[in-house]
Structures are given as structure tokens and as C-alpha cells.
C-alpha positions in Angstrom: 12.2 -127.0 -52.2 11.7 -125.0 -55.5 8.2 -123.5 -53.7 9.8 -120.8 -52.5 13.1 -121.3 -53.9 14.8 -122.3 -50.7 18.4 -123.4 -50.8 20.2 -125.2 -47.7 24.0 -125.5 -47.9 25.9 -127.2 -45.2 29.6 -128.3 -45.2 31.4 -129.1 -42.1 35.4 -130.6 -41.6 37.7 -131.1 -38.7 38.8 -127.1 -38.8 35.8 -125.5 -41.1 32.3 -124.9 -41.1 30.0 -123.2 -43.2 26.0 -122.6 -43.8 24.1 -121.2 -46.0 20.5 -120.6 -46.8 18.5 -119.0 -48.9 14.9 -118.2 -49.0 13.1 -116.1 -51.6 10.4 -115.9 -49.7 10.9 -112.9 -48.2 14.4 -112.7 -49.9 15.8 -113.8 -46.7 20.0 -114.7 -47.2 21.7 -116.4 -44.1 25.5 -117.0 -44.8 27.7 -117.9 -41.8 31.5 -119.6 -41.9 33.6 -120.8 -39.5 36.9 -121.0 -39.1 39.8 -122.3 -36.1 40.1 -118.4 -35.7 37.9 -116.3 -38.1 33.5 -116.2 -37.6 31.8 -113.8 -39.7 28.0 -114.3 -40.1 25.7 -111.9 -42.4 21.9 -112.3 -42.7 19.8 -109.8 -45.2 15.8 -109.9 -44.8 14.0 -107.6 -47.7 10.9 -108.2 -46.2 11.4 -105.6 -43.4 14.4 -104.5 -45.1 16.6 -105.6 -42.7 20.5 -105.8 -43.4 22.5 -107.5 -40.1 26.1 -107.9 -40.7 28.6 -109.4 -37.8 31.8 -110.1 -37.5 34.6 -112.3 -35.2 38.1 -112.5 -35.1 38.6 -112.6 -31.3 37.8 -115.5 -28.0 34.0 -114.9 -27.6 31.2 -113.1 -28.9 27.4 -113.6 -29.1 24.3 -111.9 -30.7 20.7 -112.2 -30.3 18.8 -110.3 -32.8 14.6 -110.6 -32.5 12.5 -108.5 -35.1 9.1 -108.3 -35.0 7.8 -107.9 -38.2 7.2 -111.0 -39.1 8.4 -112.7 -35.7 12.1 -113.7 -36.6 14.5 -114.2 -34.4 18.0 -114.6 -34.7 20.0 -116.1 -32.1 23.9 -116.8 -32.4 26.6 -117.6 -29.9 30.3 -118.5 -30.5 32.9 -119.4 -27.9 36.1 -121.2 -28.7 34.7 -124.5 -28.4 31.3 -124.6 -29.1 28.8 -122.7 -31.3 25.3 -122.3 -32.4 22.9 -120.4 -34.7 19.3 -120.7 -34.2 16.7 -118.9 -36.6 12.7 -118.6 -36.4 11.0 -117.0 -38.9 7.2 -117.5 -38.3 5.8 -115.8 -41.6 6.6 -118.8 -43.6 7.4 -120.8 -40.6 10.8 -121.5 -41.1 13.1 -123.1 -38.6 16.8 -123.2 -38.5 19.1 -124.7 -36.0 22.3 -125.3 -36.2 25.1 -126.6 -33.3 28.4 -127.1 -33.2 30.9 -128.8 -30.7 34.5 -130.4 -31.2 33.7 -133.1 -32.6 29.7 -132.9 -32.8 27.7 -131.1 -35.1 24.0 -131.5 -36.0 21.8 -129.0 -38.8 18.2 -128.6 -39.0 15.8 -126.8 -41.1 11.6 -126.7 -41.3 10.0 -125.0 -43.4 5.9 -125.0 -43.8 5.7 -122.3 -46.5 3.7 -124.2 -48.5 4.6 -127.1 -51.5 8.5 -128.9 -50.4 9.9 -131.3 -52.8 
């Protein structure tokens, strides 16, 4: 998707997760890692210049972020055996959602900005 230079990384094992994407867009950056005992998640959005940073080393934490501007919303929740990250951004119309259980783990990503190849 070299439109608007979009880049989708996703690697997932038995004990470590990790996504990545990238839009340049908006100069949106979405990095988020997983570990058996270690979360840390950091999203940057220069459009509203917008910097959220978060990070886990405990049981259970969980985030919900929502701005505005250009109707994104960030939703994240981690407990020790099940996760998920959900992101909405409706000035391109971009759609991220990503779940993970024990064994189970599904990514998805839509984006209607304008030319994908």
C-alpha cells in the first residue's frame, strides 16, 4: 500500500507477539510488543500532534484512548491470558484490529485512503 505509504508488520510465536503499523498519512506510528511478562505499546499521531506512550510490566492493565480530531479511537486491554488492540481512524478510514488468546490470534487492517496495491 505505497498510496499512503502504509506498512503492516505482524509476527506472533508461542511466548511473543508484536505489531507494527505505519501510516504516513497523518504520520500515524502504532508499535506494540508482547511478551510472557513485559507489554509496552506507543502510538504517535502528527496530525493532532498527539504522542501516547504506555507501558506494562504487572497482571492487568487497560487503556482506552478516543480523540476527536479526526475520530480515532484507540482501544487496548491486556490481561494475563488474553489481549486486544482495536484502532479506528476515520480520516482515512483506517481499521485495525487485533486479538490475542493462548493459542488464538487473528489481525486485521482496512484502509480506504485511497489507491492499495
Amino acid at each position: 500500500m505505497h498510496e499512503s505509504l502504509m506498512t503492516y508488520q505482524w509476527e506472533r510465536a508461542t511466548t511473543h507477539a508484536s505489531a507494527r503499523i505505519t501510516m504516513h498519512a497523518s504520520l500515524m506510528t502504532y508499535q506494540w510488543q508482547h511478551a510472557t511478562t513485559h507489554v509496552s505499546a506507543n502510538i504517535t499521531m502528527h496530525a493532532s500532534l498527539m504522542t501516547y506512550q504506555w507501558q506494562r510490566a504487572t497482571t492487568h492493565v487497560s487503556a482506552n484512548i478516543t480523540i476527536h480530531a479526526s475520530l480515532m479511537t484507540l482501544q487496548w486491554e491486556h490481561a494475563t491470558t488474553h489481549a486486544s488492540a482495536s484502532i479506528t481512524m476515520h480520516a482515512s478510514l483506517m481499521t485495525y484490529q487485533w486479538q490475542r488468546a493462548t493459542t488464538q490470534a487473528s489481525a486485521s487492517v482496512t484502509v480506504h485512503a485511497s489507491l492499495m496495491t
